[in-house]
C-alpha atoms as one frame of an Amber mdcrd trajectory, in Angstrom:
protein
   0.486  -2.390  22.826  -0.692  -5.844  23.859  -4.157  -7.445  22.261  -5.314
  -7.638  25.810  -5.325  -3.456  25.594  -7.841  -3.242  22.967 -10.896  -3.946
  23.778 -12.845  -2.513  20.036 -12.232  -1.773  16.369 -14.443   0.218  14.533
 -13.589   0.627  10.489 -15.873   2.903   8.590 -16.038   5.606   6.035 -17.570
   8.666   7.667 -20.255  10.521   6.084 -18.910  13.175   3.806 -15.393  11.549
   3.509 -13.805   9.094   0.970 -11.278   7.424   2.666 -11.287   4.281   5.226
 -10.644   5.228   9.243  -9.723   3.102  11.529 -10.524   3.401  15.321  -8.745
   1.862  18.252 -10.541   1.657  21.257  -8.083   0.593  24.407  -9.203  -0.980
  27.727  -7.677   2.901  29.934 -10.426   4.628  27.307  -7.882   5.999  25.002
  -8.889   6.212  20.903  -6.332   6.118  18.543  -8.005   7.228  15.470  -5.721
   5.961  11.577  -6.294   7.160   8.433  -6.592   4.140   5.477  -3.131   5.495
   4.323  -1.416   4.405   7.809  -3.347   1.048   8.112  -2.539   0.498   4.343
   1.359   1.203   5.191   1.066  -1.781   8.257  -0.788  -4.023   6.135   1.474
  -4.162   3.528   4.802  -4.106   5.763   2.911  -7.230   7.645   1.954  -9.080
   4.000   5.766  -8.316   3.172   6.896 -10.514   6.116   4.595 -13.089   6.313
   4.993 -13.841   2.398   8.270 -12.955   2.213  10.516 -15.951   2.876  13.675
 -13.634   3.785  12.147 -11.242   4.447  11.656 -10.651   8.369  11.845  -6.425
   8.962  10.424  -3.923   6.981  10.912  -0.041   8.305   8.881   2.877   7.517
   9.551   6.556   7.178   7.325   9.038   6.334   8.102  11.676   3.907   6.360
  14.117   1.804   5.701  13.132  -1.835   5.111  15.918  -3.839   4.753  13.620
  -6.981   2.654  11.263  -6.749  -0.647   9.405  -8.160  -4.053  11.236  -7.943
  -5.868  10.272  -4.587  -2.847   9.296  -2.658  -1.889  11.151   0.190   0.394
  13.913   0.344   2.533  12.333   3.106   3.551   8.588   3.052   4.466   5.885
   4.945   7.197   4.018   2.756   9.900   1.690   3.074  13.396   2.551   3.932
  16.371   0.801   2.431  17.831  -1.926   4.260  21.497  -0.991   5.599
């Protein structure tokens, strides 16, 4: 998706929830509407690039974490291993 495509951003915590959403709003009307635990998974595959001297790909595969800390989501974004 090019910048030129979208034409908004709204960020916001709607009433009666406790997590961050993120809303895309393109230039054909589309909405593309990301829960914090997506944007969260970019951000910090972008901060691992840009600070990372070597580093200059980071994948991401989501998978379902049964274990994990209270108030993370069930299904993550997280980094694959490098072949």
């Amino acid at each position: 998706m090019r910048n030129e495509e979208v034409i908004g951003v709204v960020a916001e915590i709607p009433e009666g929830h406790r997590h961050l959403r993120t809303t895309l709003h393109l230039a054909d009307g589309t909405t593309i509407t990301l829960q914090e635990a997506t944007v969260a998974a970019v951000v910090r595959a972008y901060t691992a690039i840009k600070t990372g001297p070597l580093t200059s790909r980071v994948a991401l595969r989501g998978r379902h974490v049964p274990d994990r800390k209270p108030g993370y989501a069930e299904w993550q974004l997280l980094e694959e291993p490098e072949p």
